[in-house]
C-alpha positions as CSV (number, residue, x, y, z in Angstrom):
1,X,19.2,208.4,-57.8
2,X,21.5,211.3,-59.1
3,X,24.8,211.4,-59.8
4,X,26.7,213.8,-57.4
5,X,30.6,212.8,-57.9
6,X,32.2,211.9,-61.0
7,X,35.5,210.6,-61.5
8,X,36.5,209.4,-65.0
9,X,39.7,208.8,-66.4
10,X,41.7,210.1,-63.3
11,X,45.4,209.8,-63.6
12,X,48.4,211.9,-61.4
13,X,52.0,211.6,-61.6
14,X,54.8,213.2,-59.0
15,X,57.7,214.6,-61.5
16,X,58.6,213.9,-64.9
17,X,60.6,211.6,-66.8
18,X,61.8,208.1,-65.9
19,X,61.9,209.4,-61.7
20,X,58.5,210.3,-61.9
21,X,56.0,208.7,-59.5
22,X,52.6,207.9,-60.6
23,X,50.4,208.0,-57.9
24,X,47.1,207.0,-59.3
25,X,46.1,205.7,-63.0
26,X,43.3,205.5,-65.0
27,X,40.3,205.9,-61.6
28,X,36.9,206.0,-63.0
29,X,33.8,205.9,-60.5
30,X,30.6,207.8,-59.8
31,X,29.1,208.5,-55.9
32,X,25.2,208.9,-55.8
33,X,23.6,212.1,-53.9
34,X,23.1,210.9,-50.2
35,X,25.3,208.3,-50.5
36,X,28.2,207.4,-48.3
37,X,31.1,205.5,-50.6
38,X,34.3,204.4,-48.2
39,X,37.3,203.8,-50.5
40,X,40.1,201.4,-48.9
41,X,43.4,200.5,-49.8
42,X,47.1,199.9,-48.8
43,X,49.2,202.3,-47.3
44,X,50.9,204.8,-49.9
45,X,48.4,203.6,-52.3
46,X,47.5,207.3,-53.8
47,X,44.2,207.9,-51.9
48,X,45.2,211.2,-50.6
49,X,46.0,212.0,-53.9
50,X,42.7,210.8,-55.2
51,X,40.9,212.6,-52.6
52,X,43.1,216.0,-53.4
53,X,42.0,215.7,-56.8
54,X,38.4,215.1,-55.8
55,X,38.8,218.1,-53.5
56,X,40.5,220.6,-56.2
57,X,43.1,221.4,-54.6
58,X,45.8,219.4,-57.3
59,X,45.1,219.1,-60.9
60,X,45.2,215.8,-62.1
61,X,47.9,215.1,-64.7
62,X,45.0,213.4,-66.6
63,X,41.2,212.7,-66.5
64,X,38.4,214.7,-65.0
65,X,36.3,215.1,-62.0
66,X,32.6,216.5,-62.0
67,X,30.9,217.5,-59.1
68,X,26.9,217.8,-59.8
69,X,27.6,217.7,-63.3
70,X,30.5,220.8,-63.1
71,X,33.8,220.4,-64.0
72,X,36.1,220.5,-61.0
73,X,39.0,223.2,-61.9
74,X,39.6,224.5,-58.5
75,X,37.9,223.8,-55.0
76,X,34.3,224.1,-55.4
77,X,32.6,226.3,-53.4
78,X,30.0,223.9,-51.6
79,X,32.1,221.3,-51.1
80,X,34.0,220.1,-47.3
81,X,36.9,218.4,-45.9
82,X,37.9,216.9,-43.2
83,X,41.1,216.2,-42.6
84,X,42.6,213.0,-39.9
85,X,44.7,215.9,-38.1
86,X,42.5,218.0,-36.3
87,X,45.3,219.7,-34.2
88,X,46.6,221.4,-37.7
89,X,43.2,222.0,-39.2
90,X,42.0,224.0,-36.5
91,X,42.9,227.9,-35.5
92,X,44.2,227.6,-31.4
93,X,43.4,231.5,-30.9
94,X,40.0,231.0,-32.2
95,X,37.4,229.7,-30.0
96,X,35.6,226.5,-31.2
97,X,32.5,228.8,-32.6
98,X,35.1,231.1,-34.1
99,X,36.6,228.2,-36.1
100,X,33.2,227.0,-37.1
101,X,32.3,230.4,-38.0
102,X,35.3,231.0,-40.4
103,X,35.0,229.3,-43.8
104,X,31.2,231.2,-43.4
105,X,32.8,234.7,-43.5
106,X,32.9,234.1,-47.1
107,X,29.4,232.8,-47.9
108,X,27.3,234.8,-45.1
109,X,27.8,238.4,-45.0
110,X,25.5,238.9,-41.6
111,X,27.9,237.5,-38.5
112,X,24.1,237.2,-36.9
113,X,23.2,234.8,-39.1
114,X,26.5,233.1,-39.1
115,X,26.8,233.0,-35.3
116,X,23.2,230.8,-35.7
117,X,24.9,228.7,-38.4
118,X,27.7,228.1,-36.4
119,X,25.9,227.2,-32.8
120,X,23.2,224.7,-35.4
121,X,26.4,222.8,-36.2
122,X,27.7,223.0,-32.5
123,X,24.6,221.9,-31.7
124,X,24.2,218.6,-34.5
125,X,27.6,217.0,-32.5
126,X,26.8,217.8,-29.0
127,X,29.2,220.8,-28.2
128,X,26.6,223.7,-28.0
129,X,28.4,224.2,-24.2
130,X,31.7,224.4,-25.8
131,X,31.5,227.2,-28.0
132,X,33.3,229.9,-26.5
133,X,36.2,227.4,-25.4
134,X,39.4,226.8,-27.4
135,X,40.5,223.8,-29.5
136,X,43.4,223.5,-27.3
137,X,41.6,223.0,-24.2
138,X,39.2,219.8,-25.7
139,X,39.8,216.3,-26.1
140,X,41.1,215.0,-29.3
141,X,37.9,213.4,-30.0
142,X,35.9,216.6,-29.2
143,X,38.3,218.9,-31.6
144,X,37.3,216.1,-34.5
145,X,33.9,217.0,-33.7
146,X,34.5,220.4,-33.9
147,X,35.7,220.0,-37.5
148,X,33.0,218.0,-38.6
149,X,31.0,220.6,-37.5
150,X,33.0,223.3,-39.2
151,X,32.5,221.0,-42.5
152,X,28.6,220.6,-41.9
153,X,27.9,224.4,-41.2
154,X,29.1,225.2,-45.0
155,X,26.2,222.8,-46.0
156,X,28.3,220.9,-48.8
157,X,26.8,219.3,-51.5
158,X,29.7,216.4,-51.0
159,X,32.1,216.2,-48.1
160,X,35.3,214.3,-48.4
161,X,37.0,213.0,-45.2
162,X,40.6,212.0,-45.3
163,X,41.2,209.3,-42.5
164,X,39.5,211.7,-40.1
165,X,38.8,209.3,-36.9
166,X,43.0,207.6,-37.3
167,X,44.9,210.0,-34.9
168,X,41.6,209.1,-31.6
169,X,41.7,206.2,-29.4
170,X,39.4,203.4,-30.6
171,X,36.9,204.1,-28.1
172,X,36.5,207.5,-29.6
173,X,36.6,206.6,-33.2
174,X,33.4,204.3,-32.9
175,X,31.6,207.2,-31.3
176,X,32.7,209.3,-34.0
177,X,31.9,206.8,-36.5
178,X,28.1,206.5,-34.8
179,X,27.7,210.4,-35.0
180,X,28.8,210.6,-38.6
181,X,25.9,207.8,-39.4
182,X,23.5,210.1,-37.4
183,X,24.6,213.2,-38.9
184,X,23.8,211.6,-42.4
185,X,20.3,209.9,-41.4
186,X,18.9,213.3,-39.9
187,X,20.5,215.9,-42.2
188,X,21.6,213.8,-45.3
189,X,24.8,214.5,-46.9
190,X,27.4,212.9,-49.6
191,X,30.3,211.7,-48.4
192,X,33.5,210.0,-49.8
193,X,35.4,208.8,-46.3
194,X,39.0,207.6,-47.0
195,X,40.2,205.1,-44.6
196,X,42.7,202.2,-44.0
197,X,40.4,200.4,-41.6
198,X,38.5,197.8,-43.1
199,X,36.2,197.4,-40.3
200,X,35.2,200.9,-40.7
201,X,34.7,201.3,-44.1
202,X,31.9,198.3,-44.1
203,X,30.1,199.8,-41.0
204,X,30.1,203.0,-42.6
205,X,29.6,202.8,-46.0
206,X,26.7,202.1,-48.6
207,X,29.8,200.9,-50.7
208,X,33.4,200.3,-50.8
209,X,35.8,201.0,-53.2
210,X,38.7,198.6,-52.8
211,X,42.2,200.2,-54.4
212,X,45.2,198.3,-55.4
213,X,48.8,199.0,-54.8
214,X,50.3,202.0,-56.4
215,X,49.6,203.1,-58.7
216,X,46.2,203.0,-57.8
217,X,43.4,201.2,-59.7
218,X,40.2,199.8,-58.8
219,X,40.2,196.3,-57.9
220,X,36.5,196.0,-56.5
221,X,33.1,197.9,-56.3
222,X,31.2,196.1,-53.4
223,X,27.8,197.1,-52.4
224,X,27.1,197.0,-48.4
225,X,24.3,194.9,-47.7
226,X,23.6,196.0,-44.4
227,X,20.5,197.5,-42.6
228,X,20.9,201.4,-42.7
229,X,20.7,201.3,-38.8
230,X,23.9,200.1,-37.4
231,X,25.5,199.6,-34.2
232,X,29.1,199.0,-33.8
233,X,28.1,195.2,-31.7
234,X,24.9,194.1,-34.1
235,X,26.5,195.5,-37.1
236,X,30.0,194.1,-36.7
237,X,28.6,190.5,-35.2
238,X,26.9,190.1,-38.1
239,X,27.9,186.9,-40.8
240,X,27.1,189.7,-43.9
241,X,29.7,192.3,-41.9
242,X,32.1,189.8,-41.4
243,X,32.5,188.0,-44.9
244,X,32.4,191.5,-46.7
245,X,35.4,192.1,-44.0
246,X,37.1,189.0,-45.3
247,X,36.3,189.8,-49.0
248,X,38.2,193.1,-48.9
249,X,41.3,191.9,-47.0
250,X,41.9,189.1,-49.5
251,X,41.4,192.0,-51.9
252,X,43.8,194.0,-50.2
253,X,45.9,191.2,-49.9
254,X,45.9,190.0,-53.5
255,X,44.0,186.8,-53.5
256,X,41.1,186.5,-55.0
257,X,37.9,186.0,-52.7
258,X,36.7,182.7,-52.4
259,X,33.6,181.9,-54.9
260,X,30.7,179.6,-55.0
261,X,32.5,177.2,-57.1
262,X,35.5,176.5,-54.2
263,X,35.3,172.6,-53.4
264,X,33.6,172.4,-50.2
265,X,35.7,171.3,-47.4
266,X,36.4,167.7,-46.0
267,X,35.1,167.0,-42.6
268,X,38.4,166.7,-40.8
269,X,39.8,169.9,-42.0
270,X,35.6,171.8,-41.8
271,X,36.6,173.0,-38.1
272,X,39.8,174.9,-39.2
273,X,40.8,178.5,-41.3
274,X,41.5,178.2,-44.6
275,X,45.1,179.4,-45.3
276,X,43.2,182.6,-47.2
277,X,41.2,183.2,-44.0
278,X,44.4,182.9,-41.9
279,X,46.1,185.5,-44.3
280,X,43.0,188.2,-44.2
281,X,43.2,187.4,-40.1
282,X,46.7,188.6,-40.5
283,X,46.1,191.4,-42.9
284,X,43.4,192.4,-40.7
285,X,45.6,192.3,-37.5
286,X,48.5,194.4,-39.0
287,X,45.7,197.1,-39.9
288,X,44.7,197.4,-36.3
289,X,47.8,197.4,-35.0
290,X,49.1,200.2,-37.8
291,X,45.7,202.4,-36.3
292,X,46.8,201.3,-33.0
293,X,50.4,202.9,-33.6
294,X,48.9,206.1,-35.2
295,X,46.6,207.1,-32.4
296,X,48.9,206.4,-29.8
297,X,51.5,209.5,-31.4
């Protein structure tokens, strides 16, 4: 499989001097074509940096990034963002095929043929009927569509997506999280998906990319072993979903996950958590309830 994204060497600092803030240090990784990498971390971590560098749109301080074997000095021309705050990223006196339409202005000179582009996209999310409305009179969950449609029309050879289903209720993220796996069986895409949800970056990904604290380094590479059909009660019921769950909050958490070698448990104590599993419980209760705060402003 070829090598679409590659980050080697990536380093980014805030300032100069002994003030100066180094966001992330020394990131080296490579995402295949048609695969879909998830990178987790803690908050304030440096993976909107990471992803800004990815994107072009800040140089790193050191380090490179290649995208199909091109140096990225600015933002490349077939690659797509989607940002977590749809309510900004969105024009409100363009209709929702209007905003789909605009970053094509620049790449198809018929509107004809950009008008078809545009209603395709509409079309791959399920708002074909919402075209000639607004952004402001859709749900949340329906403008995030609308974006990802935007991104999908350009045709990217890689999209990046930057916490894009945090500000929706969690009824709405797991649809969005559904559609994106659809999107990428029927159409195939790239995709690097930032998120702090654990949960979602194992039902989403073909691999996760587990970052430390800041500065940001890579702690863990970890290959999803799961069917490429999912569905958010199979998938997330499942014993391989829910140790790789585990294995990245003790990551997150900074203890080690536990290995074959661990002395296997007495029979009194076989019944009850492990003070590890107890901690990535906690971990994983303070992430839902941080989402939980985030979509509820």
């Amino acid at each position: 499989m070829s090598t679409m994204l590659e980050v080697s060497g990536l380093a980014h600092r805030y300032g100069a001097g002994p003030d100066a803030h180094v966001a992330v240090e020394d990131l080296a990784f490579t995402v295949a074509k048609d695969e879909l990498a998830c990178i987790v971390g803690p908050s304030g971590c440096g993976k909107s940096t990471l992803l800004r560098c990815i994107a072009g749109l800040i140089r790193p301080t050191a380090g490179e990034v290649s995208l199909h074997g091109d140096r990225v000095v600015g933002v490349p021309n077939d690659l797509a963002v989607v940002f977590q705050d749809y309510s900004r990223s969105l024009f409100p006196w363009l209709t929702v095929r209007g905003n789909v339409e605009f970053p094509l202005r620049t790449r198809l000179g018929n509107r004809t043929e950009r008008r078809a582009r545009a209603q395709e996209a509409l079309g791959w999310v399920g708002l074909s009927d919402a075209a000639n409305k607004y952004p402001w009179q859709l749900s949340g969950g329906m403008q995030q569509r609308v974006s990802i449609a935007r991104a999908l029309a350009t045709r990217p050879a890689l999209l990046l997506m930057d916490e894009p289903f945090a500000s929706v209720d969690a009824q709405t993220r797991a649809d969005l999280e559904d559609l994106l796996l659809r999107m990428r069986r029927e159409h195939g895409s790239t995709v690097l998906l930032v998120t702090h949800d654990i949960d979602e970056s194992v039902y989403l990904g073909d691999r996760v990319l587990v970052l430390s604290k800041s500065p940001a380094k890579i702690v863990a590479d970890l290959t999803v072993d799961l069917p490429a059909d999912r569905d958010q009660i199979t998938t997330r019921g499942s014993s391989t979903f829910v140790e790789l769950r585990t294995e990245i909050a003790q990551l997150l958490h900074d203890r080690p996950p536990a290995g074959p070698a661990a002395e296997p448990a007495t029979e009194s104590s076989s019944d009850e958590p492990s003070a590890d599993e107890l901690a990535a419980e906690r971990f994983l209760a303070a992430e839902r309830e941080e989402a939980h705060q985030k979509s509820a402003h």
